[in-house]
Every structure is written in C-alpha cells, then in structure tokens.
C-alpha positions, -999 to 999 in steps of 0.1 A, spaced: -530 199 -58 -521 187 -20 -503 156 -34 -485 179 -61 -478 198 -33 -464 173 -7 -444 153 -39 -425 186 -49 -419 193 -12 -403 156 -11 -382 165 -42 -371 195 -21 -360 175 7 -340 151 -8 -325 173 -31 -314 198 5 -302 160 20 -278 151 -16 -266 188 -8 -258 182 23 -239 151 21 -224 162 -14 -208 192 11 -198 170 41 -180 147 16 -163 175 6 -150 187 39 -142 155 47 -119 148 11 -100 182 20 -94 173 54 -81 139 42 -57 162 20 -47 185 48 -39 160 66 -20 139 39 -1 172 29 8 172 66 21 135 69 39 139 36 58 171 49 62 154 87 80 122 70 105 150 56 110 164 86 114 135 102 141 123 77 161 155 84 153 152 121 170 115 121 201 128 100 208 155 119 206 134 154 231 111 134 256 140 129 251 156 163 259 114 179 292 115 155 305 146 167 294 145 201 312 110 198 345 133 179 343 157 209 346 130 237 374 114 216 392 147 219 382 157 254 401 125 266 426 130 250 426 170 265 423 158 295 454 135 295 472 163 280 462 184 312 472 158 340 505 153 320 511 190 320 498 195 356 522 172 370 555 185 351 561 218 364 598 212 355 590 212 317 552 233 314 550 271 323 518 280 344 505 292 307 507 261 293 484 245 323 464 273 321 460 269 279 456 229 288 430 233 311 413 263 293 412 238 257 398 209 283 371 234 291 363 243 261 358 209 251 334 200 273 317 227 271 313 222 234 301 183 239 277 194 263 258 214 237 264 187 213 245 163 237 218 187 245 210 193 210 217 154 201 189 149 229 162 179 219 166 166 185 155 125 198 125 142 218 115 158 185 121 127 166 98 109 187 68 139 184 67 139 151 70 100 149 36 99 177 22 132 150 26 106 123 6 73 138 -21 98 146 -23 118 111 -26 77 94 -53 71 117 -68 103 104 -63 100 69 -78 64 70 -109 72 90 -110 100 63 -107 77 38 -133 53 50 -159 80 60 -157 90 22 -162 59 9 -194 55 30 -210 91 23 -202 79 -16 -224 49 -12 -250 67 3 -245 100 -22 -248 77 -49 -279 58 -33 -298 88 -29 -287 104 -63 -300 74 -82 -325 55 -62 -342 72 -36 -362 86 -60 -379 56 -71 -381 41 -39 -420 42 -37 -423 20 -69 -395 -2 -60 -397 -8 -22 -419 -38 -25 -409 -52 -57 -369 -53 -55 -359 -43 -19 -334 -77 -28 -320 -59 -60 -317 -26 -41 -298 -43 -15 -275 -61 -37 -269 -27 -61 -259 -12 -27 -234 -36 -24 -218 -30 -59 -213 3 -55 -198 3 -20 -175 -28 -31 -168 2 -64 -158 27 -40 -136 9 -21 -121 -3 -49 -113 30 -64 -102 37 -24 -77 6 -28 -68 17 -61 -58 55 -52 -39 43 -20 -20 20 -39 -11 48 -68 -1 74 -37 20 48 -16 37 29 -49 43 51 -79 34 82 -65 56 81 -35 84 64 -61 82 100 -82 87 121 -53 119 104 -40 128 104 -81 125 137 -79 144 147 -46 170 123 -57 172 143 -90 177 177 -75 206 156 -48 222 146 -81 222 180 -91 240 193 -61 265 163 -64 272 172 -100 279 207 -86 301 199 -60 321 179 -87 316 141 -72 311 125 -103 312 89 -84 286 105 -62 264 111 -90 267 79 -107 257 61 -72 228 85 -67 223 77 -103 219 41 -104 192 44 -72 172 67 -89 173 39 -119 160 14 -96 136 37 -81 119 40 -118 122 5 -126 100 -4 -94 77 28 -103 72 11 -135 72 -24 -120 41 -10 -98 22 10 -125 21 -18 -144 10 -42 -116 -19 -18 -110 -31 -21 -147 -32 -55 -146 -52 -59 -118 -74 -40 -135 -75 -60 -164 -43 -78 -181 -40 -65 -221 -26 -101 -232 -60 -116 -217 -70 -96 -252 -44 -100 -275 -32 -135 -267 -58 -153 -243 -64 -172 -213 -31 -198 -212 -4 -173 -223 -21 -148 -200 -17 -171 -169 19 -184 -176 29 -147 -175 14 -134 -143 29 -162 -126 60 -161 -139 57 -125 -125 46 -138 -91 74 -158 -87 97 -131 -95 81 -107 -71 69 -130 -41 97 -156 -47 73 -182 -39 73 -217 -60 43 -219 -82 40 -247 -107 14 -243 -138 0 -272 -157 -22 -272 -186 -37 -300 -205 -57 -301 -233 -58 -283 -262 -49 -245 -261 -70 -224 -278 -91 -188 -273 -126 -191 -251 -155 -171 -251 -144 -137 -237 -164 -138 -206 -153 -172 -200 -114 -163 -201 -118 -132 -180 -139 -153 -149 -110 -180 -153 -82 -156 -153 -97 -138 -119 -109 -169 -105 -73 -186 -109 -56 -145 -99 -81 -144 -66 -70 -183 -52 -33 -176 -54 -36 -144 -43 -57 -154 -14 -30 -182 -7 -1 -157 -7 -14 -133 10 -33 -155 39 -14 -187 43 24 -186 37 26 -214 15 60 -226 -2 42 -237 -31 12 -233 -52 2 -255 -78 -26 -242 -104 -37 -268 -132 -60 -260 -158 -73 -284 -179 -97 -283 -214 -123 -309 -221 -147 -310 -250 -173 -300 -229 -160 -290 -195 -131 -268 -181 -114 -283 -148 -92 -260 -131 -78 -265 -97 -57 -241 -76 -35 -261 -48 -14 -250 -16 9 -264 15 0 -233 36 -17 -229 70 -50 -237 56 -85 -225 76 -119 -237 88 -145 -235 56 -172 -242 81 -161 -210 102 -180 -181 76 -160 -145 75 -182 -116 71 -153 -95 50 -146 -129 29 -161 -112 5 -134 -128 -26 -141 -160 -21 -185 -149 -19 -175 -131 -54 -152 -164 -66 -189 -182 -61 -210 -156 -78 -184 -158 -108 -188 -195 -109 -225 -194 -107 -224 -168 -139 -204 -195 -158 -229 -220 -147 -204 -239 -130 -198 -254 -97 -167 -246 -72 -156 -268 -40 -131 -253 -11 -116 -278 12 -93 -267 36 -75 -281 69 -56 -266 93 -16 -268 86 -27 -284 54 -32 -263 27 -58 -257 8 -75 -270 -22 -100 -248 -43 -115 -271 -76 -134 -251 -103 -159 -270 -132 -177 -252 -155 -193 -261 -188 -168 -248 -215 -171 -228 -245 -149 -222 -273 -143 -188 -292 
C-alpha cells in the first residue's frame, strides 16, 4: 500500500512539473508575440518616422532657399528709399520674418522627429534581443516538456540500461525544435514579411489608381510582381530544404543538377558538377543521404568560406559510390573540434548509416576538400 502510495504521489508530481512548464512555455510563446507584434508595428513607425524627417529636410531646405532670397529682397529695398515706400520695407521685412520663423519650426520638428528615429531604432535592437531569447527559451522548455512527457516516466527501468540512448534521443528532439525554430523564422522573415509589404503595396496601388496616376500604378505594379516572384522563390526554397519532390519523381542526378543550377542563380557563385558512371535510380535511403550530404558540403562552403568555386563530382561504380565536394575558400583547422559543428557530426553519422567512410581535409586559405565512399546499391 506505501509503495502504491509513494508511486501515485510521484505520478502527481510530475504531472504538477509538465503543468508547470507546459504554462511557462506558454507565457513565454505570448510574450515572444507581444513583443513581435511590437517590432512589426515599430518598423512601421519607423518607416513613417524616416519619411517624414525626409519631407521636413526638403522643405526646411525650400524655406532657406526662399529666406535668402527674402532677405536679399529686404537689403535691396532697405537701401532704395528713392524707389520703396516705408510699407514695402515694412511688408519685406515682415515676409523675412515670417520665413524664418516658419524654418525654425521646420528644423525643430526635422530634429524631434531624428530623436524619435533613433528611440524607436535603440526600441528595435532591444525587442530582437527579446524575441530571440524568447525564442531560444522556448525551444529549451520544448526539449525538456517533451523529455518529461515521454520519458521521465520510465526513467527507473531505463536509467541503467540506456542512459546513452536517452542522451542521444535528447539530442534529436532539441536538434527537432530548433529546426522547426529555424524553419518558422525563416517563413516570418521571407514569405511572411514578403506578404505584408504585398499587401501594403496593394492598398498604395489602390490609392494611386485613385488619384488617377496610371504610370504610378504600373511602377508600384511591377514591385509588387517582384515582391511575389521572391515570395515564391523563398517558399519554395523552404520546401526543398525540407525534402526536394524531384529527389522522388526523377532521382539523385537530376535532383542535384537542379539545385545547383539554383545556387548559382541565387548565390552567383561558380559551381561545376560532374558525374560519371552510369545514371540510374538508388535505393531511396541511399539517394536522400547523398543528396543532403552533397546539399550540407556546399552549403557549409558558401556560407563559411567565401569560395569562388565549388566543384562536386559524383561518381557510380559497380560496387561503390565516390563523391567528392571541392572548394578555393578560406579553408579551417579539422584538428581544432567546434562544439556547434553539429553538420559536419550529422554528415558522419549519415555516412556511417550508409556504411561508408568520409575524409575532411582542410588548410588554411586553401579550400577544402570533403571525399565520400560508400558501398552502393541500385534501385
């Protein structure tokens, strides 16, 4: 009775600790939102802010213009008292005033306006830091929600047998969360951000079309068209990171001459592909390691070492697959171990699945050289 007891009062514990961090994961989500509403209505502001301190500079700028020239209108009439009436000094000098009087506001206003330009610029830096501490806390209470949910449970049965496997479980889901943390970021800065201007753009057009500025509207037109082509460009990017449809419909070669060919287009970087052997479909599990193992190295060379071209050469034996991914960048130290290189650790653990063996050789200024065997396997 006493152990029924104490195992039910266990069960009550954790379930009060998932609660708990099931509600601070909560509050923390909508104060990410709060605070992303903010920043979202902020950058408005601040684009209004910075066109109207570009109106108030122009006509500050128009009033000085005309001031001068007021001026040299009053010294002219100040000094012919043959040809000006006291009234016309008097109007001169009174217009003068004015003048001055009306660029001194402008420049006021032209400076409150910088000062709030630069608050809601510093409100800005601090509302990213927010969201992404947000975003990072999240991700965290995710891994350990989803710890708790699944295996805490069972940790009296498993703690001596498979403290490894719980370990390395813990890892996929955290490297899962901050993948679907990478993913959402991406959606709400690309496509996301690319709908909203669409949108605001449509309702400009709208007013152009009103004010009868055809021209106008055909301009504001033919952004809003490139706005949606790299919306699309984007969305599509995003779906084949996640996983390429033509690795399905038309395999591993076609599959890599495309999303190079969209590399080049994108990065406009020079990357040669070569393929030798005989083209033809690979057991699924094969083409998918290939295709991410060959996506991960260029990546990785684009993104880290500023190369001016990257070669990638696959090649198809009867019984092995050679592929080798080659750059001119800056290169790096393979002895010197990163604890976030966590692509190339999963590049390894790919190879290893496939039975295969991988070698990274790398110099500084250099380049970099990453050569890929495995046994292959036909369709």
């Amino acid at each position: 009775m006493l152990i029924k007891n104490s195992e039910k009062a266990i069960d009550q514990v954790i379930d009060e600790m998932i609660r708990v961090v099931k509600s601070s994961k909560n509050e923390i989500f909508n104060i990410s939102e709060q605070a992303r509403h903010e920043y979202d209505t902020l950058k408005k502001e601040l684009e209004e802010t910075k066109r109207l301190i570009i109106e108030y500079i122009e006509e500050g700028d128009r009033l000085e213009i005309d001031m001068r020239a007021s001026r040299k209108r009053l010294a002219e009439v100040s000094k012919d008292f043959v040809r000006y009436t006291e009234n016309d000094i008097h109007q001169a000098y009174k217009e003068t005033h004015q003048l001055q009087a009306q660029m001194t506001v402008y420049r006021e206003k032209e400076a409150d306006l910088r000062k709030k330009r630069d608050d809601i610029e510093r409100r800005l830096v601090n509302l990213y830091d927010t969201i992404n501490k947000a975003e990072e806390i999240t991700s965290k209470i995710s891994v350990v929600e989803q710890y708790l949910a699944d295996d805490f449970f069972q940790v009296n049965e498993l703690i001596e047998t498979a403290k490894e496997k719980q370990a390395f479980g813990l890892k996929i889901i955290e490297a899962q969360e901050e993948e679907r943390r990478r993913l959402s970021r991406e959606i709400h800065d690309g496509p996301a951000q690319m709908l909203a201007n669409i949108l605001l753009r449509s309702e400009i057009i709208e007013r152009v079309l009103h004010d009868d500025s055809v021209k106008a509207a055909i301009d504001e037109l033919q952004s809003v068209r490139k706005m949606i082509r790299s919306s699309l460009y984007e969305v599509r990017k995003i779906i084949y990171d996640l996983r390429p449809m033509a690795l399905d419909d038309l395999g591993l070669i076609p599959t890599i001459r495309k999303y190079i060919a969209n590399l080049i287009d994108f990065h406009q970087i020079d990357i040669d592909f070569v393929f030798l052997g005989e083209e033809k479909r690979l057991n699924d599990k094969y083409e998918v390691a290939l295709f991410r193992l060959m996506q991960e190295s260029v990546q990785n060379a684009i993104k880290h070492a500023n190369p001016t071209l990257i070669q990638v050469k696959l090649q198809i034996q009867k019984k092995n697959i050679i592929m080798i991914i080659k750059d001119n960048g800056k290169g790096f130290d393979v002895n010197i171990k990163n604890e976030n290189s966590f692509g190339l650790v999963g590049m390894r653990e790919r190879v290893d699945m496939l039975g295969g063996e991988i070698d990274i050789s790398s110099k500084q200024n250099e380049g970099t050289t990453v050569i890929i065997r495995v046994p292959g396997a036909a369709e």
